[in-house]
VMD Tcl script that builds the backbone (N, CA, C; Angstrom):
set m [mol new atoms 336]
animate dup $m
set s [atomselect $m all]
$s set {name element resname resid chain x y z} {
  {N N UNK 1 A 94.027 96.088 90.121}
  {CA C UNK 1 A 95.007 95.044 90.294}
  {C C UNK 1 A 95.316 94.851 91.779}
  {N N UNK 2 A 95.705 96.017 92.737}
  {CA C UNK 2 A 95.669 95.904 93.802}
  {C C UNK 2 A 94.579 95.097 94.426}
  {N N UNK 3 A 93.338 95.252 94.133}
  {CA C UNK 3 A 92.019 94.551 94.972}
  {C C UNK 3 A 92.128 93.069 94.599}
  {N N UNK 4 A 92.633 92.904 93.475}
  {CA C UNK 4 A 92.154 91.838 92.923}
  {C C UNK 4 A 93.446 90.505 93.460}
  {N N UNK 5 A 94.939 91.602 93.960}
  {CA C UNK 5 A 95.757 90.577 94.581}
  {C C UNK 5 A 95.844 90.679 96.226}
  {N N UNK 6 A 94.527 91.892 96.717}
  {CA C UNK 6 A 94.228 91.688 97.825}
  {C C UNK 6 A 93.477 90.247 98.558}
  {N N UNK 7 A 92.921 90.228 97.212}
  {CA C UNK 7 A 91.223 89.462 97.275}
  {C C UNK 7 A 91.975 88.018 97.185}
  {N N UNK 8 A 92.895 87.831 95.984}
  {CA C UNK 8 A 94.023 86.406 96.098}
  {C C UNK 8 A 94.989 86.192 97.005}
  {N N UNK 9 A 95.126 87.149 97.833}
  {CA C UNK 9 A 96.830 86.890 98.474}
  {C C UNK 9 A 96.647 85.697 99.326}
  {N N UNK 10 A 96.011 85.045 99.538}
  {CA C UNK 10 A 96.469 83.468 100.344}
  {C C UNK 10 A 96.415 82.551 99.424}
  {N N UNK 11 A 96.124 82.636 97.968}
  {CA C UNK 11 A 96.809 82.130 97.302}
  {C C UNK 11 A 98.164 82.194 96.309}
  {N N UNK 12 A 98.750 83.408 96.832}
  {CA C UNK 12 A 100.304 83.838 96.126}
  {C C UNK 12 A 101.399 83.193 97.165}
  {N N UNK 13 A 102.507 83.041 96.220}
  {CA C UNK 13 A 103.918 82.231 96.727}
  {C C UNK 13 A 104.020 83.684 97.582}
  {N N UNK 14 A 104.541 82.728 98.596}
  {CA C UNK 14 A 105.545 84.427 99.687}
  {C C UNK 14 A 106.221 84.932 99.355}
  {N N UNK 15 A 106.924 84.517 97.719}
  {CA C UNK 15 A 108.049 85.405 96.970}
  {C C UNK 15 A 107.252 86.559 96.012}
  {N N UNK 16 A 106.005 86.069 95.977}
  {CA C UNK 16 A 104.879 86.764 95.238}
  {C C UNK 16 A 104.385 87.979 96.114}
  {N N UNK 17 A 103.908 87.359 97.348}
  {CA C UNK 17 A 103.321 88.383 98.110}
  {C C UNK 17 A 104.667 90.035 98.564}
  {N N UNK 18 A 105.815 88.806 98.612}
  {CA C UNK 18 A 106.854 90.098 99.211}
  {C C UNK 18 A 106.794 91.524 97.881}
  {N N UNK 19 A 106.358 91.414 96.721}
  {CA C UNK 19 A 106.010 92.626 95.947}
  {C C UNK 19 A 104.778 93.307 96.202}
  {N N UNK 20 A 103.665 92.738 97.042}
  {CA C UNK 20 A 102.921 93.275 97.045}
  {C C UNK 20 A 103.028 95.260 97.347}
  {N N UNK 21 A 103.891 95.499 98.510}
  {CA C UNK 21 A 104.200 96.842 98.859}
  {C C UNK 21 A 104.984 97.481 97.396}
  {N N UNK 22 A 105.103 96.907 96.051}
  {CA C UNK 22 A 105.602 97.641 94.907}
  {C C UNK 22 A 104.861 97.759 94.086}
  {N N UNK 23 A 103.874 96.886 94.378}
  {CA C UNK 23 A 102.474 97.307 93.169}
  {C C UNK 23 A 101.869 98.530 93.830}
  {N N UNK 24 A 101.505 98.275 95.043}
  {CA C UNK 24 A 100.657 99.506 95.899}
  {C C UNK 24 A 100.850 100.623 95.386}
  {N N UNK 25 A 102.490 100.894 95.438}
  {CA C UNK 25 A 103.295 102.321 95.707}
  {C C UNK 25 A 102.941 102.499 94.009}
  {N N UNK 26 A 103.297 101.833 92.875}
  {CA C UNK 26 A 103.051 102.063 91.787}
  {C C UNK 26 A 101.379 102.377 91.335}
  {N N UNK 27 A 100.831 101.587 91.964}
  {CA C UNK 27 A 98.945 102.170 91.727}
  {C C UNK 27 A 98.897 103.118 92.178}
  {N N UNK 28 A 99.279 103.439 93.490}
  {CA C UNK 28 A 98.782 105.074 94.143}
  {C C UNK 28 A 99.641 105.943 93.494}
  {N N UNK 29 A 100.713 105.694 92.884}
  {CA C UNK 29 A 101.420 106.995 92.059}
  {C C UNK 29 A 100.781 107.333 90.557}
  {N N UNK 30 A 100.330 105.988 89.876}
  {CA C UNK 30 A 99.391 105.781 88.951}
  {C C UNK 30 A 98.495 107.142 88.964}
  {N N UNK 31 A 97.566 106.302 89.926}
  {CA C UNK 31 A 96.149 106.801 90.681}
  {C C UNK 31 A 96.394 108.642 90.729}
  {N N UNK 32 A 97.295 109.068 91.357}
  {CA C UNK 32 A 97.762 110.260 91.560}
  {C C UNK 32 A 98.047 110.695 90.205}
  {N N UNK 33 A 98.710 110.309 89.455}
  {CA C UNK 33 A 99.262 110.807 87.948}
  {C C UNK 33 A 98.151 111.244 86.866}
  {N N UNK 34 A 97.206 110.206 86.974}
  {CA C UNK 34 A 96.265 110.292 86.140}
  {C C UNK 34 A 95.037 111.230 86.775}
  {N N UNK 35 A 95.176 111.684 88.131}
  {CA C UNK 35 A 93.804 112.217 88.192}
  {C C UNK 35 A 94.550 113.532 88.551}
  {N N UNK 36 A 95.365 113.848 87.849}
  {CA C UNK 36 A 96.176 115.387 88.278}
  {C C UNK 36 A 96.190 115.793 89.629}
  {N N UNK 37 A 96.047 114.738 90.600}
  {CA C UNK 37 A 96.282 115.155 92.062}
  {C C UNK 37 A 97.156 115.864 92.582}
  {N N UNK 38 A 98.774 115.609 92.003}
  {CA C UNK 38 A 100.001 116.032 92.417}
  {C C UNK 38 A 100.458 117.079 91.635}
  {N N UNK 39 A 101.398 118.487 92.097}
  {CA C UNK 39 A 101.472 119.486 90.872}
  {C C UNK 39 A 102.004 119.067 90.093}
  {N N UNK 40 A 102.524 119.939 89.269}
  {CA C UNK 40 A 102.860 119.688 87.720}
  {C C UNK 40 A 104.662 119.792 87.768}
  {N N UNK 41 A 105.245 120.556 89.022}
  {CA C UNK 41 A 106.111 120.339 89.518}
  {C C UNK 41 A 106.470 119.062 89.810}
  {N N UNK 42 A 105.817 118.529 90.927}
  {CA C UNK 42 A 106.037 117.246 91.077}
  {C C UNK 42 A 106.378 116.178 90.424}
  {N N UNK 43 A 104.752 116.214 89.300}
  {CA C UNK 43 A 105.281 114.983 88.655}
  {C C UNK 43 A 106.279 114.788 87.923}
  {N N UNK 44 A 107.027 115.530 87.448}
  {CA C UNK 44 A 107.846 115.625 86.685}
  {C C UNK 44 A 109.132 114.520 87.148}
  {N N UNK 45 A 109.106 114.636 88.537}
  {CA C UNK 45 A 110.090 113.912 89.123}
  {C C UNK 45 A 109.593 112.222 89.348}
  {N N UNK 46 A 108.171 112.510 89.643}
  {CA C UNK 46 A 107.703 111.494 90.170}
  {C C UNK 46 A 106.535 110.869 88.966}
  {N N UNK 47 A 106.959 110.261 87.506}
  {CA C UNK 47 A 106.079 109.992 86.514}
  {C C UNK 47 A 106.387 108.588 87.481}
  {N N UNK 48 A 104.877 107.780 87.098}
  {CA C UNK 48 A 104.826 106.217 87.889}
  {C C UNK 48 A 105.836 105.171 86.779}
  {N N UNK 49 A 106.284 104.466 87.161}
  {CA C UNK 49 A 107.550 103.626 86.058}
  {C C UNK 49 A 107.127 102.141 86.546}
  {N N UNK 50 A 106.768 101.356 85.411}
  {CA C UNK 50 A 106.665 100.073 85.676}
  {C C UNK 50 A 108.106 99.311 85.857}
  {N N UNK 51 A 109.155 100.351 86.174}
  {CA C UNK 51 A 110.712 99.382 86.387}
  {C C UNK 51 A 109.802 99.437 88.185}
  {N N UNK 52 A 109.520 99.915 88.533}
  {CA C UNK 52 A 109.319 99.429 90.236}
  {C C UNK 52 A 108.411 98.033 90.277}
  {N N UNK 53 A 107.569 97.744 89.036}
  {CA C UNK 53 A 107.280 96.200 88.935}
  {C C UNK 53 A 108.099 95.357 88.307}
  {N N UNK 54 A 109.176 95.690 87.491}
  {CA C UNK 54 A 109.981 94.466 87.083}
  {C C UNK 54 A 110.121 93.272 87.970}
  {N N UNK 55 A 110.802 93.144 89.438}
  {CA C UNK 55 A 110.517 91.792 90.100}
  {C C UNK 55 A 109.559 91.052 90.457}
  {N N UNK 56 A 108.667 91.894 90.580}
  {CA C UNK 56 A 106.930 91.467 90.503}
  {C C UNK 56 A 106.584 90.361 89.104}
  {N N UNK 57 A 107.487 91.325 88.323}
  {CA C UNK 57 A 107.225 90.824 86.613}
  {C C UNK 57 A 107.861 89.244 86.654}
  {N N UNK 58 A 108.749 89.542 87.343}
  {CA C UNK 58 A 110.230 88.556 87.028}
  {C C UNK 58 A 109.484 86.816 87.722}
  {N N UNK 59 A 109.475 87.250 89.227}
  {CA C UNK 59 A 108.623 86.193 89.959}
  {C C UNK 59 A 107.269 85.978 89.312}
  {N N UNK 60 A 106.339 86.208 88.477}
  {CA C UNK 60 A 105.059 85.981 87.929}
  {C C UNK 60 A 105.297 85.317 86.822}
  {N N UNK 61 A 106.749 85.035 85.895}
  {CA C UNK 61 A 106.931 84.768 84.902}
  {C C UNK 61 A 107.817 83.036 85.263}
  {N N UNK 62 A 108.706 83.215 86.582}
  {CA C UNK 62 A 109.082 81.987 86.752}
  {C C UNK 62 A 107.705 81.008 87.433}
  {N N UNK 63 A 106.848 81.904 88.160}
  {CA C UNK 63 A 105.700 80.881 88.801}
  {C C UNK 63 A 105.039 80.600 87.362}
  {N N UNK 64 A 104.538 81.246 86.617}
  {CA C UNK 64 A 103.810 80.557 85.390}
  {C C UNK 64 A 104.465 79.651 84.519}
  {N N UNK 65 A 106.076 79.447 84.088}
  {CA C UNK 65 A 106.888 78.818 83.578}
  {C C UNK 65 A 106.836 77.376 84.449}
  {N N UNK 66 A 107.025 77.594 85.954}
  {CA C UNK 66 A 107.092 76.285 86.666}
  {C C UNK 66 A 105.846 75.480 86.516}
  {N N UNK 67 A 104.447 76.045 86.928}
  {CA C UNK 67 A 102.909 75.772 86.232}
  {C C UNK 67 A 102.696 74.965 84.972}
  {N N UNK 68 A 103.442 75.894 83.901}
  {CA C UNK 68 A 103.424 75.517 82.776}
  {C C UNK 68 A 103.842 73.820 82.480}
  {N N UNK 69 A 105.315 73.993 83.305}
  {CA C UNK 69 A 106.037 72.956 83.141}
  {C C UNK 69 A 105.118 71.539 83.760}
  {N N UNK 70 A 104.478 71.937 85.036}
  {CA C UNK 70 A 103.712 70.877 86.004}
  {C C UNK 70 A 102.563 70.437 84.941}
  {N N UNK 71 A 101.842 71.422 84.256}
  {CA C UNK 71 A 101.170 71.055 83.364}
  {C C UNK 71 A 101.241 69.942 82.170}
  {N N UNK 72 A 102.557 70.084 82.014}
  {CA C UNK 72 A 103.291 69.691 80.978}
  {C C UNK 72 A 103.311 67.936 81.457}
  {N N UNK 73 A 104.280 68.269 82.357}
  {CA C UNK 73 A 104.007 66.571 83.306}
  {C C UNK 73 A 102.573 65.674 83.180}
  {N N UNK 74 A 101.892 66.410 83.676}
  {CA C UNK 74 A 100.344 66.080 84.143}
  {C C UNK 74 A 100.096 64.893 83.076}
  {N N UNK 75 A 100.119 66.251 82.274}
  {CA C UNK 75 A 99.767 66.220 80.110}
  {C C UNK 75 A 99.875 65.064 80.079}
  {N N UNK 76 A 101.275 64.564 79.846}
  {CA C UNK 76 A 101.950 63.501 79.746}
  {C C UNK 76 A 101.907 62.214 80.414}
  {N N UNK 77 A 101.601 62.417 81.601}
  {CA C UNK 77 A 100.999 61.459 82.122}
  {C C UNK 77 A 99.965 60.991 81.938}
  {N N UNK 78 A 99.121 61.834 82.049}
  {CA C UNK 78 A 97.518 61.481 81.471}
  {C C UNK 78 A 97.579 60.224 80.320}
  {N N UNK 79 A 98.245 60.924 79.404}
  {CA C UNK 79 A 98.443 60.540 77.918}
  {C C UNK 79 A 99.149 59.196 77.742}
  {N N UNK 80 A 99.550 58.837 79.042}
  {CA C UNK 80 A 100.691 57.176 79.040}
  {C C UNK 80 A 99.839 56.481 80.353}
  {N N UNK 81 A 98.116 57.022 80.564}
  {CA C UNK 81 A 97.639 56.414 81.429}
  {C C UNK 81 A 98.107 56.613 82.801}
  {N N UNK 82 A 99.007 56.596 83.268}
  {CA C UNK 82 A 99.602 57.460 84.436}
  {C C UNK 82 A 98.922 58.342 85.509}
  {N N UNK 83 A 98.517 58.159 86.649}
  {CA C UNK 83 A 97.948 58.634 87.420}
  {C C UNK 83 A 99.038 59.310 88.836}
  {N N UNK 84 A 99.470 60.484 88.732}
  {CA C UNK 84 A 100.752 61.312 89.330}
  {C C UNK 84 A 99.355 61.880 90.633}
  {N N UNK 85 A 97.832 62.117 90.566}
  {CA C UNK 85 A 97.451 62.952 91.748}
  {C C UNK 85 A 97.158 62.655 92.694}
  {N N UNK 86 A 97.141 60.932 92.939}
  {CA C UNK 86 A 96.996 60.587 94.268}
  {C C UNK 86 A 98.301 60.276 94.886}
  {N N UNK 87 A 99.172 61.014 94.669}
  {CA C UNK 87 A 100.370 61.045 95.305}
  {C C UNK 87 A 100.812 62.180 96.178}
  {N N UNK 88 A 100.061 63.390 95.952}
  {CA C UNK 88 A 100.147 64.508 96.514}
  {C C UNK 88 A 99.520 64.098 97.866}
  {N N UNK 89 A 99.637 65.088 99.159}
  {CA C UNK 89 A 99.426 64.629 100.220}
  {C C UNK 89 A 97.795 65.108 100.438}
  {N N UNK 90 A 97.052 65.013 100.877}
  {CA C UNK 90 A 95.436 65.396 101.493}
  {C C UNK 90 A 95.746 67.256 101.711}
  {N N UNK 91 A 96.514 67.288 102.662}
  {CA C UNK 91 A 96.852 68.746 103.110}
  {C C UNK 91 A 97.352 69.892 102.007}
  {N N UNK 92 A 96.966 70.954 101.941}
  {CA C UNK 92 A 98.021 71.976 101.106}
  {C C UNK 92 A 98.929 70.922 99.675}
  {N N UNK 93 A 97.812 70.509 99.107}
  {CA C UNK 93 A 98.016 70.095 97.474}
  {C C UNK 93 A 98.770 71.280 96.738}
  {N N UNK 94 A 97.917 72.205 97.045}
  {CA C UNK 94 A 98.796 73.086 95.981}
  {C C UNK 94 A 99.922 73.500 96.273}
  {N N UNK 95 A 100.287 73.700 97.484}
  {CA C UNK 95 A 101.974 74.183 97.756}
  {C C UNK 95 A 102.868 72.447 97.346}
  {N N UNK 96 A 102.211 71.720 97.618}
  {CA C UNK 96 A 103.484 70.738 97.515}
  {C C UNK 96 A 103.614 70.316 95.925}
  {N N UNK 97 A 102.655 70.824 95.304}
  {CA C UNK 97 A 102.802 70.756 93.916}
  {C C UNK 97 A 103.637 71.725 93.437}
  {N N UNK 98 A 103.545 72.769 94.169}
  {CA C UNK 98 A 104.681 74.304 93.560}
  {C C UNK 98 A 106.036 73.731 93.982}
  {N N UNK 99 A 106.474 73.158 95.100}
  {CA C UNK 99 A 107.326 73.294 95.979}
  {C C UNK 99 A 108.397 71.727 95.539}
  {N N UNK 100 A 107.263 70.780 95.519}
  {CA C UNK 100 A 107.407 69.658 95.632}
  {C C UNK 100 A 107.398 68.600 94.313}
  {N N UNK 101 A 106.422 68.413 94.097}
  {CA C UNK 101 A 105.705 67.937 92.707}
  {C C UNK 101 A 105.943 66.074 93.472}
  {N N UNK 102 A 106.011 65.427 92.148}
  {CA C UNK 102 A 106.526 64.220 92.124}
  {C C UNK 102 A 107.065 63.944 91.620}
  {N N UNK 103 A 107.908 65.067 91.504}
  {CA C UNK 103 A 109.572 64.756 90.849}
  {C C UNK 103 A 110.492 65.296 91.830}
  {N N UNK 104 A 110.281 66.355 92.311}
  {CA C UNK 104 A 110.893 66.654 93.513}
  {C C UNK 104 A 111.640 68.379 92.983}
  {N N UNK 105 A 112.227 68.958 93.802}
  {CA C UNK 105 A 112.287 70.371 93.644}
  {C C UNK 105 A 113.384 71.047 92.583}
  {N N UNK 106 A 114.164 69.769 92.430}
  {CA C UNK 106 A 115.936 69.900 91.434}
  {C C UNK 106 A 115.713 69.212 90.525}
  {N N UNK 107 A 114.563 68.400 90.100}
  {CA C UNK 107 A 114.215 67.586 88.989}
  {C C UNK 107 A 114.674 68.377 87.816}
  {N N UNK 108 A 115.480 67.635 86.707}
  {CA C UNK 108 A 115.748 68.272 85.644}
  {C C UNK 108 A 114.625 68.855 84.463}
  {N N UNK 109 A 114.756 70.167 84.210}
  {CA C UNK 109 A 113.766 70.391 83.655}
  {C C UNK 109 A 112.503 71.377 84.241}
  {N N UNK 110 A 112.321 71.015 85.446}
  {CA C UNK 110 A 111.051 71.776 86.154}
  {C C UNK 110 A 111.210 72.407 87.228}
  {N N UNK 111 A 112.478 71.975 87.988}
  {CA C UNK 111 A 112.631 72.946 89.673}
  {C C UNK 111 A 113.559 73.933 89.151}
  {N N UNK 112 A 113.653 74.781 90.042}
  {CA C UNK 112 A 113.788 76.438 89.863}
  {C C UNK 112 A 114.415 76.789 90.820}
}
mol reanalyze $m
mol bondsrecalc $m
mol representation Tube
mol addrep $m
């Protein structure tokens, strides 16, 4: 998981990336737990706890909900003939679609 949000991180929100240092600490305690690296003393104190990803959890669940929702739009548009993608700007499409859309950021229903 780590490599794989190494390998994505210029495409994660900066509210996304700021967990990155809580997945780490949770894989390498993982990593350590499972390959009996640390004594038996130790772990006791130190079992790995996915509560150190809950905000990780929390932010991955509102970015897919907001997605969802943009999707939802799209959908709908499509479906009433509606053409919403040449409205986005040439530059960084995808942030102004997270950020922005064409409804705008407080639109009822989809901003966050």
């Amino acid at each position: 998981m780590v490599d794989l949000f190494t390998a994505r991180m210029q495409f994660a929100k900066p509210s996304t990336r700021s967990h990155f240092g809580e997945l780490v600490e949770f894989a390498e305690l993982w990593q350590r737990y499972v390959s009996d690296a640390l004594p038996g003393t130790v772990t006791k104190g130190v079992v790995p706890s996915e509560e150190i990803l809950a905000s990780l959890y929390v932010d991955a669940q509102v970015i897919y909900e907001r997605l969802q929702a943009i999707s939802s739009h799209y959908n709908a548009a499509s479906a009433r003939g509606v053409s919403v993608e040449n409205k986005a700007p040439k530059t960084n499409r995808q942030t102004w679609l997270l950020t922005e859309g064409p409804w705008g950021p407080d639109s009822a229903g989809i901003g966050f």
